[in-house]
Structure formats: C-alpha cells, structure tokens
N, C-alpha and C positions, 0 to 999 in steps of 0.2 A: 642250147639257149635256155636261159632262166623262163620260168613259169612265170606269165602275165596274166593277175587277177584283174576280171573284169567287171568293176560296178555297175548294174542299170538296172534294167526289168528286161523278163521274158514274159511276153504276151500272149493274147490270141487276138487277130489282127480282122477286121471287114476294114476291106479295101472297096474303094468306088472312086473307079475309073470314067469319064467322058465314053461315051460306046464300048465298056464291059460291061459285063456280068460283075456282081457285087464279091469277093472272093473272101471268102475265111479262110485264115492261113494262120502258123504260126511267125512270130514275131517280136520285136521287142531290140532295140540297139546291141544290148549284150550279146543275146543268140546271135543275131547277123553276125556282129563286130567276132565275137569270140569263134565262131565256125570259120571266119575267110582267113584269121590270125592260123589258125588250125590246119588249113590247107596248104597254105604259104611254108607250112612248118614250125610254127610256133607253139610250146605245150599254152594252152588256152585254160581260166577255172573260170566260168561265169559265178560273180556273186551273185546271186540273185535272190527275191521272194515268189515265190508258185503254189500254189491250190493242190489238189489233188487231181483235179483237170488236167494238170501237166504232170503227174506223175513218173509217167513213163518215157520223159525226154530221154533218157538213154539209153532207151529200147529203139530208136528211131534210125531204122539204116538208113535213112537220107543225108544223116546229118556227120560229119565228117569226128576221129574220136577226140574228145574233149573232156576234162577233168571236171566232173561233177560235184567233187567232195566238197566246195562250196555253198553248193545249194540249198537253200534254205526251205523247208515243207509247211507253211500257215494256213490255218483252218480256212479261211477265206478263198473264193475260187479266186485265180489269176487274175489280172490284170486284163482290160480289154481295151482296144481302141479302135475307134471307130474313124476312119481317114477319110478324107475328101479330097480328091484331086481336080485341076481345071484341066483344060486340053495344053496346057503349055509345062504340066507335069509338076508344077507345084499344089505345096498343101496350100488349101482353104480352110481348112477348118477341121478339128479334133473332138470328137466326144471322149471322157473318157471314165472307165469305171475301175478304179486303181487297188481297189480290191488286195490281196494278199500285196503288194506292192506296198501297203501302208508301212510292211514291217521293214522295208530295206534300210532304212539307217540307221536301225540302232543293228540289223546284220552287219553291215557294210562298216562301222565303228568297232564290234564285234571282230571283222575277219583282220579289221587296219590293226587292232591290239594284238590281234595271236602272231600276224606273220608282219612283223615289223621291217623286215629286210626285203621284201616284197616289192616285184615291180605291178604297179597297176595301172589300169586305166578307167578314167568315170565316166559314164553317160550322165551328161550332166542335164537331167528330166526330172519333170514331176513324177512322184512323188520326192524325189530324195531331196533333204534337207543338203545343198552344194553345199553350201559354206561351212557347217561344222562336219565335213567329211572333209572338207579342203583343208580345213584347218588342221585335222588329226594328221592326216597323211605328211603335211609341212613339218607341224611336230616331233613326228617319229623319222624323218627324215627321210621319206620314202620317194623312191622317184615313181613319179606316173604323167600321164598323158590325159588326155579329156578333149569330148566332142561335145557342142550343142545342138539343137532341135528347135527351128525355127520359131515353131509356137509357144516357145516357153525362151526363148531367147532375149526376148525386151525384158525380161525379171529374171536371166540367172545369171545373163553376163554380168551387170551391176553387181549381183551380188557376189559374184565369182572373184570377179577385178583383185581383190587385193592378196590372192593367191596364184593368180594366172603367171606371174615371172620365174614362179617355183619349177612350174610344168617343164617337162621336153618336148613334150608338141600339142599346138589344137588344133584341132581339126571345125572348120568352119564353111558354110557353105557364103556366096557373094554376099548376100544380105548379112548376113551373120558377123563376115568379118567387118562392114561397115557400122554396126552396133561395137564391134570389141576395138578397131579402131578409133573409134567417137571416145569409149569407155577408160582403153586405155593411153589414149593419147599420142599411140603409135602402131605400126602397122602389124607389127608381130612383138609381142610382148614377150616372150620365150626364145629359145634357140629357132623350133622349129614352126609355120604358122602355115596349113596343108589347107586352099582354097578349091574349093569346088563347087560347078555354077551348070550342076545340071547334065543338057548335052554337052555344053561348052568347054574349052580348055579349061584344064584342074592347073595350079601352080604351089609351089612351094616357096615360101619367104625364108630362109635359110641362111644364120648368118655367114659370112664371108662368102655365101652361095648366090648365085640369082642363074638356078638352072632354068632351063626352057620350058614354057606349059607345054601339059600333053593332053592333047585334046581324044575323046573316047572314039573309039571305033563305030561307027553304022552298025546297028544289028539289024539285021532284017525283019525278026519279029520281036518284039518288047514284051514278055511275059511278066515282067513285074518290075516297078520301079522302088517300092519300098525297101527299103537296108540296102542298096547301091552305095548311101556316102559310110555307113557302117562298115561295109564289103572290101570299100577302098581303105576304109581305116584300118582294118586289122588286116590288111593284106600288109600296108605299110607300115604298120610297127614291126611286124615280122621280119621283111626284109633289111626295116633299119637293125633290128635286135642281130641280123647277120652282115652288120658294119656294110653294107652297100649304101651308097653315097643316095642323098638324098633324090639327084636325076634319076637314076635307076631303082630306086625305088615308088617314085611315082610312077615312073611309066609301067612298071609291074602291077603296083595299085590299081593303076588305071583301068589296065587292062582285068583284073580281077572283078572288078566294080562293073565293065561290061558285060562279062560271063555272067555274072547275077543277073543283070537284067532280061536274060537270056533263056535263062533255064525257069521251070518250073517252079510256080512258089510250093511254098512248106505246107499246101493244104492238110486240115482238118477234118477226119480224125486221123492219126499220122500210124502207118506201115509200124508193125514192132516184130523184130528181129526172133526167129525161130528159136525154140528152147529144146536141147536136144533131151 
C-alpha cells in the first residue's frame, strides 16, 4: 500500500477527566491518527512541527513503526493542550499553547511541494492554516482525506467547504457533521462521509453504499478517551487503502477505536528503546 502523509500536530496532552487523576500523555491527531493507520498496516509519515521535548518519538517502543522522515524539529517546545471533559465524555473546553506547531504550514506546504503524488491526510486544527493547505493539495492534484476537532469546528468547516468535494473521506463526529451538512448543503459532500457519536453507533455515508452502523463494543475499563475518533480514522483509511468495502471497514475502525480506549495512554516521560 502507498505511504499516507499525515498533517496535524503531535502534542503533549493534560487530560481531566470527571473522577480522574489529571494525566499527561502524549498526543496530538497525527500521532493517534498515524499510529492506528500503522497497526492496521498502513506505511504512516506524520507531518508534523515538535520541540526538542519530543525528540525522541522514535525511540518510544510503545508506539507501533512509523516513518518519521517527515518530521519537522522547531526551536520552540511542542504543542500542548490542555482538555476538559464532562462525565458524558465530551470536550468542554481547550487551553492551548501551540508552540513549535506555529511552523506546520509553511512544513505541511513544504512536504505537499516535494511529494506531489502523495496520498494524504489533514487534521484539520489550529494551528494550521486549512485552506491554503487545501488549496495546495487540489492543485497539485493530490488525493487526501481530512478530520475535524470539534472546538475548532464552527471556523474550519466554513473555511474548509469549498475544498471538501476534492476529499475521499471526512471523517466527522455527530455535531460536526451537522455544521458540514448546514455548510455544505448536503449530507456527505465527498465520496466518503465517516460519523461518529461517541459510545454510539459510528456510520458511513457512502455513495451508492448505505452500510449498517456499528455501534463500539462495552469496555470494562475506559482508560482513555482522547484519539478514539483519530484511532478509528486511521485504522479506516488503512483498511479502505486495502480496497475492503466500506462495511468492513468500519467495523474494523470500530473496533480499533475501542482497543484505544482500552489500553494505556502514551504517558509522559515516554520508555526509549535500548541501544545496543
């Protein structure tokens, strides 16, 4: 399968959960998105901007192997975000200190020029300038995919819209797709339009498709809910990048996006791989 370049930020993440403990972890859409792409079997390159805080992402045996040669090294530390959740598991509220993230668009611009035949995908978040990366990407003719972020959703859909029919898939959570529906005037503006609402059934808008939702599995214990809808997205671009029909690639998603929420977050400071 063809290498998918993925645009976003890698962070360092405080998490605050309703009855947890406050967690620092690593984070950021690309990392999730590009690590679940990477298990699925997908070769994964995060674009991204990092500090020297994140130095040693590729020393980190937790993280499954991934094509770093994208990565960009800016004096400024990482990206941080500080998340808020209510007990129904949605964000409240976002601090954020965007830090080496400042430099992602003229990277991201930068990697759309050198690898023109490229497939990618955007985390369509603050900091990045969406629309002149949307724009570049249409230009050079590239195919790629793109996810939004709820808190930054009322100002990137608008601005996204008039590049969203280029895409192969976005990926949107409930709220989300009722802003790109409002925006763009119908319910999937693209081939493919990947909804997801939480614990609730996930579905696929797919043209000449209308597979079945697939609702997530019970975990017994919820160790972490952040990069779940990232987790499901790069599991499903993998399995679509391996022509499985859009059903069967949800439910694969699906089921990927539960395991995240399952397993251990990426806490800080992160395991580095022994040097013989």
């Amino acid at each position: 399968m063809q290498r998918t370049i993925v645009i976003g930020n890698i962070s360092l993440d405080h998490i605050h959960r309703p009855g947890h403990r406050p967690a620092h972890q690593l984070g950021g859409a690309a990392l999730h998105l590009a690590a679940a792409a990477a298990r699925a079997g997908l070769t994964a390159a995060p674009a991204a901007a990092v500090g020297d805080d994140l130095s040693t992402l590729a020393d980190d045996t937790r993280l499954p192997s991934l094509d770093w040669s994208l990565l960009h090294h800016a004096p400024e530390p990482s990206a941080a975000f500080t998340i808020h959740y209510d007990e129904t598991e949605t964000v409240t509220d976002v601090d954020t200190d965007y830090g080496a993230a400042g430099h992602l668009t003229a990277h991201a611009l930068h990697v759309i020029d050198r690898h023109p035949r490229a497939v990618f995908h955007v985390s369509c978040r603050h900091p990045l300038d969406v629309p002149t990366v949307l724009e570049a990407l249409t230009a050079q003719g590239c195919a790629f995919s793109l996810d939004f972020h709820l808190p930054s959703a009322p100002q990137l859909i608008p601005a996204a819209t008039p590049w969203l029919h280029h895409a192969t898939t976005i990926f949107v959570n409930a709220q989300e797709h009722a802003l790109l529906s409002h925006h763009t005037g119908r319910p999937s503006p693209c081939p493919e339009t990947v909804i997801t609402d939480g614990p609730r059934p996930a579905r696929v808008l797919a043209h000449r498709h209308a597979p079945r939702p697939v609702a997530p599995a019970t975990v017994p214990t919820v160790r972490q809910i952040t990069g779940a809808g990232d987790t499901l997205a790069g599991a499903y671009l993998a399995h679509r990048a391996r022509h499985l029909p859009p059903a069967a690639a949800l439910d694969l998603a699906v089921q990927a996006a539960t395991r995240h929420t399952a397993r251990f977050p990426l806490t800080v400071p992160a395991p580095r791989r022994a040097t013989s």
